[in-house]
N, C-alpha and C positions, 0 to 999 in steps of 0.2 A: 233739493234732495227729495226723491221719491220716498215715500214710508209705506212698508209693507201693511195694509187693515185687513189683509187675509188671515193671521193668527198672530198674538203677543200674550204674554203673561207677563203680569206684576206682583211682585213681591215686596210689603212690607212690613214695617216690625206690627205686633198686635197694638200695641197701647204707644203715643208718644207723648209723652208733660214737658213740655216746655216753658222757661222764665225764669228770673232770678230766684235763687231761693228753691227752689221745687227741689230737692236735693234732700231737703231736710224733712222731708212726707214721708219717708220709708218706712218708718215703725208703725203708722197708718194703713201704706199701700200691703204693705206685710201682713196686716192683722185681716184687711178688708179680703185677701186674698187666700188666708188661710193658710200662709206660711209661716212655720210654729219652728223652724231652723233656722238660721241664714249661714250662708259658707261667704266669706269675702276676701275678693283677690286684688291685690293693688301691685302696689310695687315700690323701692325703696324713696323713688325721686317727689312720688305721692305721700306715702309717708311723712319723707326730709320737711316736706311743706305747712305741713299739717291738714291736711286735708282727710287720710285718713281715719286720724281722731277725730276728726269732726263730725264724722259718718259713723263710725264704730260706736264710738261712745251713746250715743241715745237707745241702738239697736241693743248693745252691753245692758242698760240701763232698765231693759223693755224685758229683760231676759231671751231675745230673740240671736243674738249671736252667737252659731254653736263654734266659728274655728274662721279666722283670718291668716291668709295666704300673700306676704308683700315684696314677695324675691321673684316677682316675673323679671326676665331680663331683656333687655331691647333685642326684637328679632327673635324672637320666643321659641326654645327648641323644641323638636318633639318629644325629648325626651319629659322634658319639664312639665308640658301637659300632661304626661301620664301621669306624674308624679301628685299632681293638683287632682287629678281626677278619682286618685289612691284618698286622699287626704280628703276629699268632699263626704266619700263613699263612708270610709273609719267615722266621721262626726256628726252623723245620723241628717246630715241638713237635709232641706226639701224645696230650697231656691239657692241659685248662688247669685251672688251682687257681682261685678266688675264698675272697678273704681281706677280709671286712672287710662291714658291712652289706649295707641293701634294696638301696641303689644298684649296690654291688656287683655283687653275686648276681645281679641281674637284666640288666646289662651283659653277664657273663661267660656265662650261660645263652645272649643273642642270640647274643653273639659267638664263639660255639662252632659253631651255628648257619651262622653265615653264615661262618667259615671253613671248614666241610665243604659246603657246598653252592656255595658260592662266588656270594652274591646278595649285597646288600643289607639292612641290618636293616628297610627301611621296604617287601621285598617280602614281610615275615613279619608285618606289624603283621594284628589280627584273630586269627580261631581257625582252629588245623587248618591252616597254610599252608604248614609245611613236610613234608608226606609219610613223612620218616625221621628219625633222630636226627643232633645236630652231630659233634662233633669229644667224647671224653669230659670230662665235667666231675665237678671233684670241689669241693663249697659246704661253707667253712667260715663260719660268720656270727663276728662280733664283737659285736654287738649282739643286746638278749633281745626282739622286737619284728617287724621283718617277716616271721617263716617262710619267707621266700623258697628257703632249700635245701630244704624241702621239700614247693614248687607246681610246677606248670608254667605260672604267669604272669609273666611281665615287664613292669615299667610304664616308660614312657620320654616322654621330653620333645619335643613337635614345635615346635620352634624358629617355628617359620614363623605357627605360630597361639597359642600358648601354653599350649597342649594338652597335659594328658596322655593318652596309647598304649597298647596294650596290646599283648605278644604272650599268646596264649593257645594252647598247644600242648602235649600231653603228651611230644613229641619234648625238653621241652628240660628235664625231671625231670633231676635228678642223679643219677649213676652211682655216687657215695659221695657222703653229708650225713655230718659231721662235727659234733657241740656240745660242746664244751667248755667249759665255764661259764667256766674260769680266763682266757678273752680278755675275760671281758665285767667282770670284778674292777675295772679300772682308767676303768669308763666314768663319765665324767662323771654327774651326779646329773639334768639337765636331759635329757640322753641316755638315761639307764634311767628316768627317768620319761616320756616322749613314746613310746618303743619299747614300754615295757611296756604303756600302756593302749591301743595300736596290739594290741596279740597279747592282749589279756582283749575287744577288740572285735569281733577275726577269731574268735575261738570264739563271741561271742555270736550274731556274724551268721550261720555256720555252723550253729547251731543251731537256730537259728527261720527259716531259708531254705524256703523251698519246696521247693526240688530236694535238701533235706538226705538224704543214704542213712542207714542206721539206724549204717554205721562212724562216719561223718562226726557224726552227732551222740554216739556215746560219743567221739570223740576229742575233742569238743568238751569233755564232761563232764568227762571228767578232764584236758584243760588248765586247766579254773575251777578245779577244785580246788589245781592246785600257783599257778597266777598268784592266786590267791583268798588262799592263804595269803602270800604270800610279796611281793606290788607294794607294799604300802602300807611294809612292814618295811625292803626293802632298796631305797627313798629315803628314809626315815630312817637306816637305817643301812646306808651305802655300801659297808663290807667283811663285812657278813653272808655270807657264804659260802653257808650253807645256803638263804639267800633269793636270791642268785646262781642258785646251781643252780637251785631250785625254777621262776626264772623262764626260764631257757635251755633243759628240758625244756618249761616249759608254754607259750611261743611257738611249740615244734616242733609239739607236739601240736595246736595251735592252727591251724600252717602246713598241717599235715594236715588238720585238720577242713575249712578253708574251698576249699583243693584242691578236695575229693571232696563240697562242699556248693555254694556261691559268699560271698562278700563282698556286702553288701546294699546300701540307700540311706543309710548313712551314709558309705561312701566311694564313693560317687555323686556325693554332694555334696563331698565331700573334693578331689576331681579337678580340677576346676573353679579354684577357689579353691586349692589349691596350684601349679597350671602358671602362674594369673597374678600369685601373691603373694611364692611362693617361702615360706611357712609351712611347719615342721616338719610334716610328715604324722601324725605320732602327737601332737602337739598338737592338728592340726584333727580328726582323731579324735574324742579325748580329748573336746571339748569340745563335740562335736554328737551325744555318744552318747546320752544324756539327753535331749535336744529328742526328736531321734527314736524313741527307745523309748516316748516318750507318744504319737506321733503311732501307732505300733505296737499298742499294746498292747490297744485293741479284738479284736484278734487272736493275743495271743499272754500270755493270762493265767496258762496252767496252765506254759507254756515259761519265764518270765520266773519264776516260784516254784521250778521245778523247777532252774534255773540259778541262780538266786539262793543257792538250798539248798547248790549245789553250789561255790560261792566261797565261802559262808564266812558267810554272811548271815543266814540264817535266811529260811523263808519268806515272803517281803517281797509286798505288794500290787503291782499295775503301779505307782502311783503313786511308791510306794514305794523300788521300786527303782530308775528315774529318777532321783530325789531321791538316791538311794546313789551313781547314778556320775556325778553333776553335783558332790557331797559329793567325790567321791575325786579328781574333776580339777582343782578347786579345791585340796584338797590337798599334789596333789602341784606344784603350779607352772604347769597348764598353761593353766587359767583367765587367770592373771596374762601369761603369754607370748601368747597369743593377741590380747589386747587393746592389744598394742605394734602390732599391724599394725590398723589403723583400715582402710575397707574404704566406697569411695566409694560412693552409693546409685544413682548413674548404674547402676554393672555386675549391680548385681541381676539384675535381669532375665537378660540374658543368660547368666548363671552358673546361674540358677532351669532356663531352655532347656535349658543343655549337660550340667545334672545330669539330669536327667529322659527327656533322649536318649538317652541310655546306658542302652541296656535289655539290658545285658549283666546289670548290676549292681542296674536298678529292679526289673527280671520276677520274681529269686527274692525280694524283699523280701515280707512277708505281709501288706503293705496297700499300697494304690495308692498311689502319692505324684504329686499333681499339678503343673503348674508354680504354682499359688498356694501348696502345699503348700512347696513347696522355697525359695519365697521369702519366705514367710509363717517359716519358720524359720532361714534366712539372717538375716532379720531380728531374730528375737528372741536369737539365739546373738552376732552379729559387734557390735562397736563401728562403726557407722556416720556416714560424714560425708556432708554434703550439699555 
């Protein structure tokens, strides 16, 4: 692959702490930083766990917590960040926390956003729209899977069409990322498998992207290596700790890579198909990585050896490797989960259109994907009824 050194930019979060345990410094990094508020956004499944409490409580204790936010809901609407952004604004905070996955993170990123600027989340939808930074944000994930504490994307749901949104803005990077592997210890097994093969796809796509910078693709490299060693281990075995870890750095690094590279035609088509199924995102992933890397791979032989190499694999043919991460989805459950949602052939078409339009997401891919292309593998991926 030829890399363009004539111009790239890289974007990452300001501050990142990493290690077990580092979770529990807030009331520290708060006081060091001079923030005398905190606004905090979770959600109920964070909550259910108690994680939460775990967090709240010291910050409550510190007198630092002025107002906690825990009804984010998978696929986060727009509506709903306005509403968090109303509710930051009323409780005088002067940082907000996100605690708790994609949806999270991505909610709290707008609605930071659109509490400092005082608009709208749907006047930020697009790239570059808001001129400066929100309100500070500090992104703890729970989950080893969207990188979202450390992108400047947001994806959100348009109610109205069934859409999923983007914001795309380096304004709305984190001010502290946080990973602590010990939040993600208690995650369901259906949960770390759909997140994990979501953050082994954002380094692949990162990697073989067109617009990849030369960071963007080592970051990519050494997230395969730690999600390479460690996805298949800890859905087998769910208190691995060290496969905990291995996968809560290598989603980060992963979050970084497709940052400073972009996310390609497999969540292209992912977009689509999750705003009108409601599908786990890292299931529909999971399961159209394969398809697409053969449609790929005319173009991407020496990348696809060289990343293979680099999870764990050995150097595998394009074929080959396909064949390895259709093997791993299957695997882990997501194969089987996927085919619970049957997928009318009416909407084909349309879903073929809406992924193909998004040439946010098709243009860095390294082969054209056309709309027979996207329907022609729509087709051979989903369980379809007529």
């Amino acid at each position: 692959m030829n890399i363009p050194f004539s111009f790239y930019e890289n974007h990452l979060p300001r501050r990142v702490i990493t290690g077990r345990g580092t979770s529990e410094s807030l009331v520290e990094l708060c006081r060091a930083n001079g923030w005398r508020q905190v606004f905090l956004v979770s959600d109920a499944g964070v909550a259910g766990a108690g994680l939460l409490r775990k967090v709240s409580q010291p910050l409550l204790e510190a007198h630092l917590l002025a107002w906690s936010f825990a009804e984010v809901p998978p696929e986060p609407p727009i509506d709903v960040v306005d509403k968090i952004a109303q509710l930051i604004n009323a409780s005088g905070a002067d940082v907000v926390i996100a605690l708790g996955g994609g949806s999270v993170m991505d909610a709290t990123k707008v609605a930071a956003l659109c509490a400092r600027h005082g608009k709208t989340a749907r006047e930020f939808l697009g790239i570059r729209k808001s001129g400066s930074r929100g309100l500070p944000t500090v992104l703890i994930p729970t989950t080893s899977g969207t990188g979202s504490e450390a992108t400047f994307v947001a994806i959100l749901t348009d109610v109205a069409t069934g859409n999923k949104v983007g914001v795309v803005d380096p304004c709305i990077l984190a001010d502290i990322a946080i990973v602590d592997p010990a939040l993600t210890d208690g995650l369901p097994p259906h949960v770390t498998a759909s997140a994990g093969m979501d953050s082994l796809v954002h380094a692949l796509e990162a990697f073989i992207a067109k617009n990849a910078t030369p960071i963007a693709r080592g970051l990519a490299l050494e997230a395969a290596r730690h999600i390479g060693s460690s996805l298949q281990v800890v859905c087998g075995e769910p208190t691995n700790k060290a496969a905990r870890d291995g996968m809560a750095i290598g989603s980060h690094l992963a979050g970084m890579a497709f940052a400073n590279a972009s996310c390609c035609a497999v969540h292209a088509l992912a977009l689509p198909l999750g705003g009108r199924f409601h599908i786990p995102h890292g299931v529909i992933i999971g399961c159209f990585a394969g398809e697409m890397m053969r449609h790929n791979a005319p173009e991407c032989v020496a990348d696809f050896a060289e990343f293979s190499t680099a999870l764990g694999w050995g150097d595998l043919s394009p074929e080959a490797f396909a064949d390895k991460l259709d093997a791993i989805a299957d695997s882990i459950g997501l194969r089987a989960a996927l085919q619970m949602t049957p997928v009318p052939a009416e909407i084909i078409p349309a879903m073929a259109a809406d992924a193909v339009a998004n040439r946010r997401l098709m243009d860095p891919n390294p082969r054209e994907v056309s709309v027979e292309d996207a329907t022609r593998i729509y087709q051979t991926v989903l369980t379809i009824t007529q």
